[in-house]
C-alpha positions as CSV (number, residue, x, y, z in Angstrom):
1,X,-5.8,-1.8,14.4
2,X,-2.5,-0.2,15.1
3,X,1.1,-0.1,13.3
4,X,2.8,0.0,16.6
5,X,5.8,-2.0,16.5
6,X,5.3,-3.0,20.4
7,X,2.7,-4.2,19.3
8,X,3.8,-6.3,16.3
9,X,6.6,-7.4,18.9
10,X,3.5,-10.2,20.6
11,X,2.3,-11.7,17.6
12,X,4.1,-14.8,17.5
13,X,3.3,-14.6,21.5
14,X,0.0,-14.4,20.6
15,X,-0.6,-17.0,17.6
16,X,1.8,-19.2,20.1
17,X,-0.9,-19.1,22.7
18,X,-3.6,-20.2,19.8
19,X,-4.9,-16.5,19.1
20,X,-6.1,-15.4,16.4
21,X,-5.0,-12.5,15.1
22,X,-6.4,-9.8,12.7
23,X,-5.2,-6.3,12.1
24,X,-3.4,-3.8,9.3
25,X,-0.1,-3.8,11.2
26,X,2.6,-3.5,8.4
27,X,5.3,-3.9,11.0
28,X,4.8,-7.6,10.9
29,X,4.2,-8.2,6.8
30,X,6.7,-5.3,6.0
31,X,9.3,-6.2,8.8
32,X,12.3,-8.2,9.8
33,X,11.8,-10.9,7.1
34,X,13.1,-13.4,10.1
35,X,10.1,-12.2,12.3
36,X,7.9,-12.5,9.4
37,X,8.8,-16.2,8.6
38,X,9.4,-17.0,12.2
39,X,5.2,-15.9,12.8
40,X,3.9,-17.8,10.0
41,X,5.8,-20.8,11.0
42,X,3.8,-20.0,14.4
43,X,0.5,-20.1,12.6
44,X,0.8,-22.6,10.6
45,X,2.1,-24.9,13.6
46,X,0.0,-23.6,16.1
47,X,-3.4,-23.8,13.4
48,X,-4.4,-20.5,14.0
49,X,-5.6,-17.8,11.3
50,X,-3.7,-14.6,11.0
51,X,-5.4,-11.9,9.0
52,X,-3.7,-8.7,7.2
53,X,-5.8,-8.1,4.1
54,X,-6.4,-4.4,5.1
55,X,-3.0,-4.0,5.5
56,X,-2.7,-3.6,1.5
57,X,-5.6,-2.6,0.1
58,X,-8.0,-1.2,2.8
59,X,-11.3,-3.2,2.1
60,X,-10.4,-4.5,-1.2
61,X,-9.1,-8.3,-1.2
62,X,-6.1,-7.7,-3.0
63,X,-4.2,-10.2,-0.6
64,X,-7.0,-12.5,-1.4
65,X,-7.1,-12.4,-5.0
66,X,-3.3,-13.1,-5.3
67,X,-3.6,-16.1,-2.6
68,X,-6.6,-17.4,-5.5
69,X,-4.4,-17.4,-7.8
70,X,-1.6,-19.1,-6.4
71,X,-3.6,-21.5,-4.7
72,X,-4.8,-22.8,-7.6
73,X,-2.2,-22.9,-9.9
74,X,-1.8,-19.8,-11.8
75,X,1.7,-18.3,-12.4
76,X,1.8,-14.5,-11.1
77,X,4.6,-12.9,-13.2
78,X,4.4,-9.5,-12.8
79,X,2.1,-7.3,-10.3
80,X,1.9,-3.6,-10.7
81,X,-0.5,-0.9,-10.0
82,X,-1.1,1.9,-7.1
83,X,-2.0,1.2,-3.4
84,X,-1.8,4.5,-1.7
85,X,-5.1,6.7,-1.5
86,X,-3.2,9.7,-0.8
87,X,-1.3,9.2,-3.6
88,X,-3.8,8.6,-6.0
89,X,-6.1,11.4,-4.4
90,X,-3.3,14.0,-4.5
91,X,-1.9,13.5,-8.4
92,X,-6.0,13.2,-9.6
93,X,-6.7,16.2,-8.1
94,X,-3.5,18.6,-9.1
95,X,-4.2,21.2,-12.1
96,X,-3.5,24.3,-12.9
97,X,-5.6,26.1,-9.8
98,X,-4.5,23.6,-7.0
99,X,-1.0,22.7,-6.6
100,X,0.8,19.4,-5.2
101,X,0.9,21.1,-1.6
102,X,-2.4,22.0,-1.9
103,X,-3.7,18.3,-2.9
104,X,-2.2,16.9,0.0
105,X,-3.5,19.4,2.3
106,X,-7.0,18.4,0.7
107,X,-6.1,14.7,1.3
108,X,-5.1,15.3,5.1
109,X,-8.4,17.4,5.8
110,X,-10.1,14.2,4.5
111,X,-8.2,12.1,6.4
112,X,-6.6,9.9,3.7
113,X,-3.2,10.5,4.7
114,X,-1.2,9.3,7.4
115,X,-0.7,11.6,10.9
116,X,2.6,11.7,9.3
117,X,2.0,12.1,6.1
118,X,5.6,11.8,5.1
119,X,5.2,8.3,4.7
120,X,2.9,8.7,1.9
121,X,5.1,11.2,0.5
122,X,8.5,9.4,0.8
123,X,6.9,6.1,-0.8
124,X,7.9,4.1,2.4
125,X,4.0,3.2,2.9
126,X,3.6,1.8,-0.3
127,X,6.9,0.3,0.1
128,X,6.1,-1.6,2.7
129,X,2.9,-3.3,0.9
130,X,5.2,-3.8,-2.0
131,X,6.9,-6.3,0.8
132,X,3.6,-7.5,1.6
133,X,2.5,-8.6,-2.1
134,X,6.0,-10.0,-2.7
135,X,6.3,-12.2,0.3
136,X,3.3,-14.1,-0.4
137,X,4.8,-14.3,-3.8
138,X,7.5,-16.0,-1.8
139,X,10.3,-13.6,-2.5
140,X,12.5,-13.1,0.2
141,X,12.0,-9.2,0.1
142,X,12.6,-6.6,2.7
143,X,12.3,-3.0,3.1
144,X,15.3,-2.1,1.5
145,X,15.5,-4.2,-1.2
146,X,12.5,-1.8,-2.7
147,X,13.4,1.1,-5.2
148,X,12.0,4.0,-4.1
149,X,11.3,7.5,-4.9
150,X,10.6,10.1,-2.7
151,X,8.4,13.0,-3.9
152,X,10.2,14.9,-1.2
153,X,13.7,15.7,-0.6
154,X,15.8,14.2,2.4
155,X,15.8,17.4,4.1
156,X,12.1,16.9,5.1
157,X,12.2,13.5,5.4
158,X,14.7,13.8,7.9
159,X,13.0,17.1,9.5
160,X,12.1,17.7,13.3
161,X,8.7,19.4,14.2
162,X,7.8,20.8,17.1
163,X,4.0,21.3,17.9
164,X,2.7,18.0,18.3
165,X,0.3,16.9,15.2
166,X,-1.1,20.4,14.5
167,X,2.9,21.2,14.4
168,X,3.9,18.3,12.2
169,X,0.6,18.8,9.7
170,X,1.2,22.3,9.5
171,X,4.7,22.6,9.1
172,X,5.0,19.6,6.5
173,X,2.7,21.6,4.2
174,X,4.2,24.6,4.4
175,X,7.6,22.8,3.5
176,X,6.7,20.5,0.7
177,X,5.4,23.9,-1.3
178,X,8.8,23.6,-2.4
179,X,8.5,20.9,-4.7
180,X,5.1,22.4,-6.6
181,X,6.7,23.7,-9.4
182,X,9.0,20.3,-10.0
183,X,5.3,18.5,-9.8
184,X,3.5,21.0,-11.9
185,X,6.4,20.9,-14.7
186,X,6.5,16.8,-14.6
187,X,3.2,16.9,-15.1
188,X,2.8,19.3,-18.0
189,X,5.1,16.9,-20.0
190,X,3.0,13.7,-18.8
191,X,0.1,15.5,-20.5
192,X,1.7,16.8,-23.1
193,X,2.6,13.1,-24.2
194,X,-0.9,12.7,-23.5
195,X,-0.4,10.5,-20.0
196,X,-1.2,10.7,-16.6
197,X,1.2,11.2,-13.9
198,X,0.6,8.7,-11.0
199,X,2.9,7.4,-8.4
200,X,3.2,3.8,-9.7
201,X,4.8,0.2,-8.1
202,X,5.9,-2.6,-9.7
203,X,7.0,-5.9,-8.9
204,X,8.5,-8.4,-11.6
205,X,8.5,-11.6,-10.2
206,X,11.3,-13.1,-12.4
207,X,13.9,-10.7,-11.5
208,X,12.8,-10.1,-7.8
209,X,12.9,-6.5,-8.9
210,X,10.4,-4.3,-6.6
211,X,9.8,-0.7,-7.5
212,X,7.8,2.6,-6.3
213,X,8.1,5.9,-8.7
214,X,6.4,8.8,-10.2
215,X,5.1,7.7,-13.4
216,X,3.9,9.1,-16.7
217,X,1.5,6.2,-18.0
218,X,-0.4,6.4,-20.9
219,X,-4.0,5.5,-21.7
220,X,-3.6,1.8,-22.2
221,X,-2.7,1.9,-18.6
222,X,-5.1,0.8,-15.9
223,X,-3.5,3.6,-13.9
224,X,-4.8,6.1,-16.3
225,X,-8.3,6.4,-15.5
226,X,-7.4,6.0,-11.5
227,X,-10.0,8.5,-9.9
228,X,-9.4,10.0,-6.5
229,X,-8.8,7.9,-3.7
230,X,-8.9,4.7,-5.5
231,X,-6.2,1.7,-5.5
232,X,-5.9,-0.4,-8.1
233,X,-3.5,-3.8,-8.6
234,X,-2.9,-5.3,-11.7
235,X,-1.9,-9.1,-11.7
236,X,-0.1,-10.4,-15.0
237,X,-0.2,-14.3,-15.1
238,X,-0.1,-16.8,-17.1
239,X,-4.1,-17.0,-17.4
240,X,-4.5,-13.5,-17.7
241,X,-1.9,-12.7,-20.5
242,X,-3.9,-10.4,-23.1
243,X,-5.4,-8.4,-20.6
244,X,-4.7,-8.6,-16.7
245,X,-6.3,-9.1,-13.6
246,X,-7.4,-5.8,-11.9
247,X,-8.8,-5.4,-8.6
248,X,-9.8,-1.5,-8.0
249,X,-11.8,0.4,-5.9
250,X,-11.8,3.5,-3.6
251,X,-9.0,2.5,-0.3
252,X,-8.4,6.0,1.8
253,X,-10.0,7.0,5.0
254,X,-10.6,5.0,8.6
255,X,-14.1,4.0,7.6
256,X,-12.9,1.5,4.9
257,X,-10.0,0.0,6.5
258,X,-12.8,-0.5,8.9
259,X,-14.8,-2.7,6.7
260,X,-11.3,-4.2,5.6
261,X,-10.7,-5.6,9.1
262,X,-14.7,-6.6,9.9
263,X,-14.2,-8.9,6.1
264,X,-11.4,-10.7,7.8
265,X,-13.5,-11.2,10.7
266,X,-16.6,-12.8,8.8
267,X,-13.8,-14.4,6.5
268,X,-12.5,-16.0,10.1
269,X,-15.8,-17.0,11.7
270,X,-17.1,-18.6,8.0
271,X,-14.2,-20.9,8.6
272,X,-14.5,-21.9,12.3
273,X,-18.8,-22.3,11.5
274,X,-17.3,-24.9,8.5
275,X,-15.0,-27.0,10.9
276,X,-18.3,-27.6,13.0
277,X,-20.7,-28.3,10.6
């Protein structure tokens, strides 16, 4: 239950030895797209299950429904949507009263954000499950090759705090109040075109093109109605053409990524109880 990259270093030690392995760690699905391939070569050679669903979506089987629907035919041609709690908490919550740097200090008090919540902030975590959706697509996609934008300038980004994590929280809130009244003016005109801002990704399997931005969407969009710390993916394929596939559901805080982890656990022990039976 760690993103540790030591950690993510023994997995294809691990699956090599015939354990199985469960856990969020993006460092694996978001990595070196050598170590990724290299690992599931492992598993699939070594018959052992490897299990990341919670690395996307907390507890909702977002990884799941996409492998359905390649499994079994379906063409995905475009998936889009928003999988970052802290995101989705911190634009539902911003109004007149409470200002961007005061939504993400709500988040962090509720413990939807990251120790470091920069990575929320700079798009990197959503980034990285970006990767993670469009390598089981099978697109050869790494890091880098995502569009990003970063709600935060470079200088905090790239900021040293001192402190430890009372330190970092504190002084990362006090620093991002500098981009409230950017926030609050982009999203005055989102309402004023009657949309919603959210902080949107998108990946269009055709061109390979994968993207995470600030985004004014209107009301036909899914994303439009997305309520505090909810994620929400919406599959495009070639059965579900008038109106897509949409997995949503509340995905912020320890106690759902929790439940994420123990449905890969049940999902694993269903399948070794099969193989006896």
């Amino acid at each position: 239950c760690t993103n540790s990259e030591a950690v993510a270093q023994y997995y294809d030690r691990w699956l090599s030895s015939g354990i199985n392995i469960i856990g969020p760690n993006r460092n694996v699905g978001a990595g070196s797209l050598d170590y990724y391939k290299q690992v599931h070569n492992t598993q699939r050679e070594n018959s052992v299950n490897w299990g990341y669903e919670s690395s996307v979506g907390s507890a909702l089987p977002i990884l799941t429904t996409l492998r359905d629907l390649l499994e079994t035919g379906d063409n995905v041609h475009v998936i889009s949507g928003a999988v970052s709690g802290t995101m989705a908490y911190v634009f539902s919550h911003i109004s007149n009263d409470v200002s961007f740097s005061d939504a993400v200090r709500r988040a962090v008090v509720k413990d939807y954000a990251e120790t470091d919540f920069r990575e929320d902030l700079s798009g990197r975590d959503m980034a990285r499950k970006v990767v993670i959706l469009a390598r089981q697509l099978g697109l050869d996609v790494s890091l880098e090759d995502v569009e990003v934008e970063s709600i935060i300038p470079e200088e905090i980004l790239v900021k040293t705090y001192d402190g430890g994590k009372e330190g970092l929280k504190e002084g990362l809130l006090e620093d991002i109040k500098a981009v409230d009244d950017k926030i609050s003016e982009q999203m005055k005109a989102a309402e004023a075109a009657d949309c919603a801002l959210r902080y949107k990704f998108s990946i269009d399997v055709k061109s390979g093109k994968c993207k995470v931005a600030l985004a004014a969407v209107p009301r036909t969009d899914p994303l439009f109605r997305l309520k505090a710390n909810e994620n929400l993916v919406a599959f495009e394929t070639d059965r579900y053409t008038v109106s897509p596939l949409i997995v949503k559901g509340a995905a912020a805080g320890p106690d759902l990524a929790a439940a994420g982890i123990f449905a890969d656990l049940l999902r694993m022990t269903r399948a070794f109880t099969a193989l006896q039976i």
